[in-house]
C-alpha positions as CSV (number, residue, x, y, z in Angstrom):
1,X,-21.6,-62.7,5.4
2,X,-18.6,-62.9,7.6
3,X,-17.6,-61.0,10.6
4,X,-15.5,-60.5,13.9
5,X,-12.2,-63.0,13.6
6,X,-13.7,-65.3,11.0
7,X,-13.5,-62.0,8.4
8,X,-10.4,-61.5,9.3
9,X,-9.7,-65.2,8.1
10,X,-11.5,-64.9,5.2
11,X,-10.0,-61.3,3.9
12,X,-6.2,-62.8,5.0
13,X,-7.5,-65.9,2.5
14,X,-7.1,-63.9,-0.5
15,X,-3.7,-63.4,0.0
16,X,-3.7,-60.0,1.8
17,X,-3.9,-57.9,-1.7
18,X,-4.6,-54.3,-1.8
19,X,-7.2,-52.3,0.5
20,X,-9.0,-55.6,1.5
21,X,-5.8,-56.8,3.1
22,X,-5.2,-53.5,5.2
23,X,-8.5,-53.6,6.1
24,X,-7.4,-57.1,7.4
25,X,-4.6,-55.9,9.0
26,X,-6.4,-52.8,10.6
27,X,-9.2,-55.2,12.2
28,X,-6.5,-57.7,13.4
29,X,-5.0,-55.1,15.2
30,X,-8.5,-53.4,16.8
31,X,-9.4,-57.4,17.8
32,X,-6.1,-57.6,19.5
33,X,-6.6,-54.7,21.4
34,X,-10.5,-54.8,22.5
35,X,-12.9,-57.0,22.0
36,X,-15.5,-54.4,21.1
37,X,-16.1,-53.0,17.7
38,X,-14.6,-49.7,17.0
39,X,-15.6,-47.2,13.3
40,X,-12.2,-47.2,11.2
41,X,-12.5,-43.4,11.6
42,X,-11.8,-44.0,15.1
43,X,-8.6,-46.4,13.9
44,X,-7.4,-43.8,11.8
45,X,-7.7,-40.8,13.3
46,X,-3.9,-39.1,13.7
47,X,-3.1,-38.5,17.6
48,X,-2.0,-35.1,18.4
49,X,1.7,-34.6,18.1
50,X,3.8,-33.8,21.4
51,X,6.2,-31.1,21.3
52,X,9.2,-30.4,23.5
53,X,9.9,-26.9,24.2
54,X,13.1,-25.9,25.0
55,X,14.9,-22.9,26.1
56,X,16.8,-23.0,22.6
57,X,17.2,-21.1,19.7
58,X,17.5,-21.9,15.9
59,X,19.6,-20.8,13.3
60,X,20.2,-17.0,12.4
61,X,18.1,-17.2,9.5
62,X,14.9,-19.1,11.8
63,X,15.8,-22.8,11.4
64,X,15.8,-25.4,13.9
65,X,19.3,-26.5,14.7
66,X,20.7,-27.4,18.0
67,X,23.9,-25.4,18.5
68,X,26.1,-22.9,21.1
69,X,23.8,-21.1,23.1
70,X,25.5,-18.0,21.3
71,X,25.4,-16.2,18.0
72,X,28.4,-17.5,16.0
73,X,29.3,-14.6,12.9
74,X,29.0,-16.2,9.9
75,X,32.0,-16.3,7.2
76,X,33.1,-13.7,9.1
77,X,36.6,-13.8,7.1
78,X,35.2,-14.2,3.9
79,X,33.9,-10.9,4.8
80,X,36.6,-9.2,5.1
81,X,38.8,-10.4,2.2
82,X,35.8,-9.5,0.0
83,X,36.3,-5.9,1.4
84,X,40.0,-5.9,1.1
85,X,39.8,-6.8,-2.8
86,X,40.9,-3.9,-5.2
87,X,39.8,-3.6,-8.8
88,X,40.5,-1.0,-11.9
89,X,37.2,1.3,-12.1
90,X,37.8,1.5,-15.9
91,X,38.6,-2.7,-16.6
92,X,37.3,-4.5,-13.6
93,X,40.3,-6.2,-13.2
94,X,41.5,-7.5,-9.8
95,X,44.5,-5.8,-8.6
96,X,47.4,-7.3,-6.8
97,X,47.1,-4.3,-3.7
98,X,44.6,-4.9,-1.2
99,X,42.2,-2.2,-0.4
100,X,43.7,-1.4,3.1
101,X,45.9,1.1,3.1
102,X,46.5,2.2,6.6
103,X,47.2,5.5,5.9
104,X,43.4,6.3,4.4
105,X,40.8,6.7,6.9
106,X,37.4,4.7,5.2
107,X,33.7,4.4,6.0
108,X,32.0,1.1,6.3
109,X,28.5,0.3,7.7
110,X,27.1,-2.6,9.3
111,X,23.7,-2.1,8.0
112,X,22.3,-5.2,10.4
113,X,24.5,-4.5,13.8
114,X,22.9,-7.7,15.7
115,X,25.5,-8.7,18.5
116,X,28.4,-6.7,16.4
117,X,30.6,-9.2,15.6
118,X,31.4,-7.5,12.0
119,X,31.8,-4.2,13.4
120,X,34.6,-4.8,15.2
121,X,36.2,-7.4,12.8
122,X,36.1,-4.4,10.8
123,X,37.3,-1.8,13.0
124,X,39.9,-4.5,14.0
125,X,41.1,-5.0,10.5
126,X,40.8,-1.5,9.3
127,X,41.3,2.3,9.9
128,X,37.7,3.3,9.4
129,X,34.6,4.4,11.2
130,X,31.4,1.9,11.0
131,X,27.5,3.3,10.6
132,X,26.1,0.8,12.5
133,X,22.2,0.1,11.8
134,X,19.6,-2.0,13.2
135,X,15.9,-1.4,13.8
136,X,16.3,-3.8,17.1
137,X,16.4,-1.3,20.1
138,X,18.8,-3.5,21.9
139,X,20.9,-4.1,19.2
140,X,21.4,-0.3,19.3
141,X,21.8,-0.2,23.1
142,X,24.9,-2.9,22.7
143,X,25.8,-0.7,19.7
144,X,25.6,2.1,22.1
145,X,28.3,0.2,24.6
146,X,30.9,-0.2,21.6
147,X,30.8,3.1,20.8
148,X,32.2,3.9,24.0
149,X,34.6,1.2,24.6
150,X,38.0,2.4,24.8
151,X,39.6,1.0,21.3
152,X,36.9,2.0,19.5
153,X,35.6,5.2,21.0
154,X,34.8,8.4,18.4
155,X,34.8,5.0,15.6
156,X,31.3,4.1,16.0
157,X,28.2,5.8,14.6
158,X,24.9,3.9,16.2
159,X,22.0,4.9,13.8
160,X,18.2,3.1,15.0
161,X,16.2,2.2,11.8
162,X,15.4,0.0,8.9
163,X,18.1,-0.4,6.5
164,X,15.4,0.0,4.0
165,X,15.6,3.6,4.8
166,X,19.4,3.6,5.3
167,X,19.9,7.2,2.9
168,X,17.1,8.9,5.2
169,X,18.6,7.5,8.0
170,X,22.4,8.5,6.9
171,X,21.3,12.0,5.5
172,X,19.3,12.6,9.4
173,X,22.4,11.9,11.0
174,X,25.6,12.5,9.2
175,X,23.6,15.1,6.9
176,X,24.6,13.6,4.0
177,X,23.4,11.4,1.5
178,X,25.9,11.5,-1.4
179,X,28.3,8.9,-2.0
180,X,30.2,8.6,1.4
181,X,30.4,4.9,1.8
182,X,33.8,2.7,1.3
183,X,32.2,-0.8,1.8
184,X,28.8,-2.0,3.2
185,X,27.7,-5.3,4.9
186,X,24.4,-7.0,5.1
187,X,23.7,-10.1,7.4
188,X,20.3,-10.7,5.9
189,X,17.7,-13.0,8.5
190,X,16.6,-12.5,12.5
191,X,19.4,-12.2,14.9
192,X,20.2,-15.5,17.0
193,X,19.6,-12.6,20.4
194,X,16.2,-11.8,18.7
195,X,15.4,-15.5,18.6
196,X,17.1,-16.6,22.1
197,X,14.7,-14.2,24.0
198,X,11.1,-16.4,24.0
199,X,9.1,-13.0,24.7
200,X,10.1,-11.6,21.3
201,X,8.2,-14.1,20.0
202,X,10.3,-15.2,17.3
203,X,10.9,-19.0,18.3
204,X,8.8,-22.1,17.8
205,X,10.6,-23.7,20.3
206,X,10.0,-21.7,23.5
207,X,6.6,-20.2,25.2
208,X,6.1,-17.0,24.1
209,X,3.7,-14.4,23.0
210,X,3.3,-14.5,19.1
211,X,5.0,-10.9,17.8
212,X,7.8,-11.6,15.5
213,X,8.2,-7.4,14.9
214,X,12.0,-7.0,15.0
215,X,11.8,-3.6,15.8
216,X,9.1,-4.3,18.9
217,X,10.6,-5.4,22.0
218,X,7.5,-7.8,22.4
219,X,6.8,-8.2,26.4
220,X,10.3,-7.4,27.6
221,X,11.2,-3.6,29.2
222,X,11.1,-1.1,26.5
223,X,14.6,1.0,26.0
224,X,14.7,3.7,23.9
225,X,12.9,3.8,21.2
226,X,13.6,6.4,18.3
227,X,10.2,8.2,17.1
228,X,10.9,7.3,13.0
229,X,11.4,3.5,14.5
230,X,8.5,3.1,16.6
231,X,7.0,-0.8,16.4
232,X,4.4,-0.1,13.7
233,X,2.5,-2.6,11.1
234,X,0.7,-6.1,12.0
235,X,2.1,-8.7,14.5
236,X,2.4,-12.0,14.4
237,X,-1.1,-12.1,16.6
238,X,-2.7,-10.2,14.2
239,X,-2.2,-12.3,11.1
240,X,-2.3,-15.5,12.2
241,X,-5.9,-14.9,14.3
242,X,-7.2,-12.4,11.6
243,X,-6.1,-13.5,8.0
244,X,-8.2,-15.3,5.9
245,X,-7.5,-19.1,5.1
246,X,-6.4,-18.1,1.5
247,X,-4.0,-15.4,3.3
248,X,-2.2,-17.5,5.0
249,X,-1.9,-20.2,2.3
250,X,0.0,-17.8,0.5
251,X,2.1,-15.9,3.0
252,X,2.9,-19.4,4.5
253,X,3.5,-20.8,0.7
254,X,5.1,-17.3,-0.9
255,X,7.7,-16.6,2.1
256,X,7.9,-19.9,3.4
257,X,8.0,-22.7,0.4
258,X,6.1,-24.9,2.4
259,X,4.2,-27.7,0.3
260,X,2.2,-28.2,3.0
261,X,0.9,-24.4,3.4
262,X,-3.3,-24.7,2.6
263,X,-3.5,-27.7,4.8
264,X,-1.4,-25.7,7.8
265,X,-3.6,-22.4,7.3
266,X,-6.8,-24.8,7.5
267,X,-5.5,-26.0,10.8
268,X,-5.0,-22.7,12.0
269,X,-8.4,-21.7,11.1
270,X,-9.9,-25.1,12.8
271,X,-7.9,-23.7,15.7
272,X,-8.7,-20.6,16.1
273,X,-12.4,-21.0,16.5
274,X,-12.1,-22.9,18.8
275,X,-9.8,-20.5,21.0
276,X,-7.4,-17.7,19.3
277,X,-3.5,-18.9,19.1
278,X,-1.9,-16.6,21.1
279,X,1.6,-18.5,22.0
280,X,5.0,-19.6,19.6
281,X,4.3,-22.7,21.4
282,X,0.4,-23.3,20.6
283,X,1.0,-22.3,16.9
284,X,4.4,-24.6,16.8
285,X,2.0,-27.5,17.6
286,X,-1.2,-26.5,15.2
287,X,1.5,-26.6,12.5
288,X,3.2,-29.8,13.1
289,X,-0.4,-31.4,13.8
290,X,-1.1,-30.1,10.2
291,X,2.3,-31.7,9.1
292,X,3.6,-34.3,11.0
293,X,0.7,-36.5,10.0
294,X,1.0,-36.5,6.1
295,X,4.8,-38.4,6.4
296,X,3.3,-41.5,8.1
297,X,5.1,-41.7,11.2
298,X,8.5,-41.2,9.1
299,X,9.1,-37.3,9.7
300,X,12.3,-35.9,9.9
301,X,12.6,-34.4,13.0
302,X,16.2,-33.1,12.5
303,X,14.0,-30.0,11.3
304,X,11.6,-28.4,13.2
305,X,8.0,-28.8,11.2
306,X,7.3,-25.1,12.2
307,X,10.4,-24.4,10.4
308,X,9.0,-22.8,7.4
309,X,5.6,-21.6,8.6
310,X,7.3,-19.4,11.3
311,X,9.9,-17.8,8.6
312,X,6.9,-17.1,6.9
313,X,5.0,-15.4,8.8
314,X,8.0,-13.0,10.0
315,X,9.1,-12.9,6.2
316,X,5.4,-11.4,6.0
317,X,5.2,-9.3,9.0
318,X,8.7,-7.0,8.5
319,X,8.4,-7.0,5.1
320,X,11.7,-8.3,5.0
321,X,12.1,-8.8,1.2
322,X,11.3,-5.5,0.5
323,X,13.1,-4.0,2.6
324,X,16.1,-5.6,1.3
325,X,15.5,-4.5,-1.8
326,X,15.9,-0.9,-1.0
327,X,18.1,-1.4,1.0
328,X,20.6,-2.7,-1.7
329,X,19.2,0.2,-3.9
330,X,20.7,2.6,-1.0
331,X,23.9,0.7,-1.0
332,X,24.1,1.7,-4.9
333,X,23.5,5.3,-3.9
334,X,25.7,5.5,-0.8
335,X,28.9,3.2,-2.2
336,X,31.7,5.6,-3.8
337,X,33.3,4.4,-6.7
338,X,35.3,1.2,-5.9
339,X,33.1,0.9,-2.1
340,X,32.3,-2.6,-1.8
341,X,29.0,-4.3,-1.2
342,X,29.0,-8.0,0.8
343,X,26.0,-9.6,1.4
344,X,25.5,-12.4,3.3
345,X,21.8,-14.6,3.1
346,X,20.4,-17.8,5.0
347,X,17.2,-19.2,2.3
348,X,16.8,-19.0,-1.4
349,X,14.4,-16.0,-1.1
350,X,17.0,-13.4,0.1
351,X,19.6,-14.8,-2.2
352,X,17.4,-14.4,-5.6
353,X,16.7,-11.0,-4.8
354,X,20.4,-10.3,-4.3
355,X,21.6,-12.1,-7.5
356,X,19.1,-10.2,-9.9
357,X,20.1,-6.7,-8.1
358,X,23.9,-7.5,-8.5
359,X,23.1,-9.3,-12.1
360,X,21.2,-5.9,-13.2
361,X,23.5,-4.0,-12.1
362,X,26.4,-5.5,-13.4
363,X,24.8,-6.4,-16.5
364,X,27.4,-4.8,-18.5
365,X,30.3,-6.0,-16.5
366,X,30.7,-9.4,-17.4
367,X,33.3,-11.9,-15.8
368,X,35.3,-13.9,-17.6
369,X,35.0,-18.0,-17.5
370,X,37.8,-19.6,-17.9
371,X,36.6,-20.9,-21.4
372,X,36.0,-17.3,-22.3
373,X,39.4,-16.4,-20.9
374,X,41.3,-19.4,-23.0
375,X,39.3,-18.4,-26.3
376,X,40.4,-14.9,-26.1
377,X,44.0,-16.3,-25.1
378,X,43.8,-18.1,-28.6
379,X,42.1,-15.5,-30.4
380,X,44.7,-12.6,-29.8
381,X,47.6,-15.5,-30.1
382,X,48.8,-15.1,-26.0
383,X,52.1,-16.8,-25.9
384,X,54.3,-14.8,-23.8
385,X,53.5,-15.6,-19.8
386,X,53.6,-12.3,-19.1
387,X,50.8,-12.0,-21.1
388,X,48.9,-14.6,-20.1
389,X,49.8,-14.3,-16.3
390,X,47.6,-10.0,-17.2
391,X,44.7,-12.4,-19.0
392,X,44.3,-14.8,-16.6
393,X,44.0,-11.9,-13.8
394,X,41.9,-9.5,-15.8
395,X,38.5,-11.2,-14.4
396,X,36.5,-8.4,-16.1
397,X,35.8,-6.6,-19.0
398,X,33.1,-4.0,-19.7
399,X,31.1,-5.4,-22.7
400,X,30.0,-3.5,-25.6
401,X,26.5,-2.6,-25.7
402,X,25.9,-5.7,-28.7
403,X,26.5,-8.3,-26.1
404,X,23.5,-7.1,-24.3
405,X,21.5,-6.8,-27.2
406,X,22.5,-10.2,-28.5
407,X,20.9,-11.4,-25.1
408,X,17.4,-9.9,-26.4
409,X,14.8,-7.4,-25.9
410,X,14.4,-8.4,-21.7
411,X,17.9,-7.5,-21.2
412,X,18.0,-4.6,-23.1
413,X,18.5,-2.4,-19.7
414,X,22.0,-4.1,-20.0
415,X,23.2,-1.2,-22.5
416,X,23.2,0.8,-19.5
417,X,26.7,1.2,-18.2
418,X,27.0,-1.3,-15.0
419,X,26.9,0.6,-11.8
420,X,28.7,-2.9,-10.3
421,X,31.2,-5.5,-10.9
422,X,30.7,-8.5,-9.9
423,X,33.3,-10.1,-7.8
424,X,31.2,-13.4,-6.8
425,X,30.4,-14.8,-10.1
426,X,28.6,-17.5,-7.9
427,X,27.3,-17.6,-4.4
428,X,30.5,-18.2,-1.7
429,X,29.6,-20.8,1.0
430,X,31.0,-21.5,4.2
431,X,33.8,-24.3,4.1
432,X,33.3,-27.7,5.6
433,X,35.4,-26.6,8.7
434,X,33.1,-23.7,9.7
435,X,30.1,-25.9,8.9
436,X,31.2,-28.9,11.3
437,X,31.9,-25.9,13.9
438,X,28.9,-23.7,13.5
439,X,26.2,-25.8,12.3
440,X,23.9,-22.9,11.5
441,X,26.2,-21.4,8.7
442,X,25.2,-24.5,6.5
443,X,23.1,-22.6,4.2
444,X,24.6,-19.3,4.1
445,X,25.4,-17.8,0.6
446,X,27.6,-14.6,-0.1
447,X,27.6,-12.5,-2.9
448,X,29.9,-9.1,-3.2
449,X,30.4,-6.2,-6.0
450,X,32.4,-3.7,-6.1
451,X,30.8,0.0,-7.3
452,X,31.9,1.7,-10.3
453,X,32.4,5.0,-11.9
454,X,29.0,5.1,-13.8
455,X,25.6,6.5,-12.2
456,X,23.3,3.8,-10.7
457,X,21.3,2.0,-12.3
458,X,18.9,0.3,-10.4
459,X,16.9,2.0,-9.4
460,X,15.9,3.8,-13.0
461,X,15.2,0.1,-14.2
462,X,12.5,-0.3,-11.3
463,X,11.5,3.3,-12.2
């Protein structure tokens, strides 16, 4: 039997094939390095990987990039052309008038204020007032300071709460909850302000306590606080040091896609008997230990391995899909006929959710392809340009209730007449330009309707 350097000779005899020749390999190495012997456990065990922490802040939506120290608004003009876009209630078709007629005084609402940056575009670009909403208490305070800036005092309505709750919350204030509303704007994910402060615990990057409640203020000096908003529900802390293993595989795999999620919440677990994780910082590093390891030295680390795992658990702990489910359902309450709806999203989750509400509710609006467009074209012989010039523009059409049933028995809620037309028939992104300037826009998506005549609808399907 051979051992030491002469089995090294012998294995690297055979041609260095399969396991036998990275066995070779692995005991040249150890030889190399000490002239003891060593258990390949030893060998192979992964070192713990080093993380950097920075006084940084990710994306709006929780990523990892490495841009301005500032919140940048995202598709900010996008935004507002979406708004100013007029359509006939009865055809859906787009109009050549924009909807911006200075002479009409409008409502809008920023139903996630954040820093404010499409509050004033919009009280820049129109005569309106602006709800503003945000569950943040110093998003309200900076909301607070608008208001009484000179150019925009008596224009701004600060309202503290969810915009889950946003008819409550408009019917507490204003004392109204019928249709009021002339356009309404969602910028769906955590505030770059939220994420920029490390004792809100939001960031993997920085020291901090573990929180992630966006209406808490986490460590910092609490301002005022309205009693229907008061920080209620599980932190961060809690789930991470009191959830099961099979918990946090699914929160971690359910909000954050990660393919890695039962091997990160079995690291968590093997960490937190041996001390609770109590730090953004000491969880950021259980999670890329978990990860790091399984790419072979070859990880990517343009993004953050903590990435997913920290979207997760914040996902989890403001119940963030939920609430953005009612609050589109308030949108459909609150928007008069022809109020617009914009929504802009940051991950796959929040855009799904928005393209079946908007699909439902538009199900018997459809919008034309341009196929569909040149098939009707030949079918009712358009030759004049005139003509075609009115079929090319008439994007809608409300369908008869046979298309709907054609599309079978699931979709049979589709004979309902539409509450919405669409005017995204697919996501909008940002363009190149605003990508190569504001890195953190790259996966933004944007979908927009416009509200009809009809009752909604929405919310009797869920029913």
């Amino acid at each position: 039997m051979l051992c030491g350097r002469a089995a090294v000779v012998g294995i690297h005899s055979l041609g260095c094939l399969g396991s036998m020749s990275r066995m070779g390999c692995l005991l040249r190495r150890h030889i190399h390095v000490s002239p003891g012997l060593h258990s390949l456990k030893s060998l192979l065990q992964p070192k713990p990987v080093q993380l950097k922490l920075e006084s940084g802040l990710e994306r709006s939506n929780g990523s990892d990039d490495n841009g301005p120290r500032r919140h940048v608004p995202v598709m900010l003009e996008e935004v507002v052309e979406y708004l100013q876009m007029k359509l006939d209630l009865e055809t859906g078709a787009l109009l050549d008038d924009a909807f911006n007629d200075p002479s009409t005084k409008r409502l809008f609402c920023d139903a996630t204020f954040g820093e404010g940056h499409y509050t004033r575009k919009l009280l820049d670009t129109f005569n309106c007032d602006v709800v503003v909403v945000d569950q943040d208490p110093f998003a309200i305070e900076r909301a607070k300071k608008l208001a009484d800036e000179e150019p925009y005092r008596g224009r701004v309505v600060p309202i503290h709460g969810k915009f889950g709750d946003l008819k409550e919350l408009m019917h507490r204030r204003l004392g109204s909850s019928m249709p009021c509303l002339d356009g309404i704007v969602f910028d769906v994910g955590v505030s770059s302000n939220q994420i920029d402060e490390p004792l809100r615990g939001f960031s993997f990057r920085t020291e901090g306590p573990l929180d992630m409640r966006m209406s808490s203020t986490g460590a910092l000096e609490q301002p005022t606080i309205e009693p229907h908003v008061a920080s209620e529900g599980l932190s961060a802390l809690q789930v991470v040091n009191e959830f099961s293993q099979d918990q946090l595989a699914h929160i971690i795999k359910e909000y954050g896609e990660e393919r890695f999620a039962h091997r990160v919440a079995r690291f968590i677990i093997n960490e937190r008997t041996r001390k609770p994780i109590t730090t953004t910082s000491q969880l950021a590093s259980v999670v890329a230990n978990a990860i790091v390891p399984r790419f072979k030295g070859k990880y990517d680390w343009s993004k953050h391995p903590a990435t997913k795992t920290f979207q997760a658990i914040r996902i989890y702990v403001n119940d963030e899909l939920n609430e953005l489910r009612k609050g589109l359902k308030a949108a459909e309450e609150l928007l008069k006929p022809g109020g617009h709806l914009v929504v802009v999203t940051f991950h796959s989750l929040e855009d799904r959710i928005v393209k079946e509400f908007i699909h439902t509710c538009a199900g018997g609006a459809h919008r034309l392809s341009q196929s569909e467009i040149r098939a009707r074209r030949k079918t009712h012989h358009i030759e004049s340009e005139r003509d075609e010039e009115y079929a090319a523009s008439a994007h809608y059409l409300v369908e008869d209730a046979t298309r709907a049933a054609r599309s079978g028995p699931k979709d049979m809620h589709l004979q309902s007449p539409p509450s919405f037309f669409k005017l995204t028939f697919r996501t909008v992104k940002p363009t190149s330009t605003e990508i190569e300037s504001n890195s953190r826009s790259r996966s933004a998506k944007l979908r927009a309707a416009v509200r009809t005549l009809n009752s909604p609808m929405y919310g009797r399907r869920l029913g």
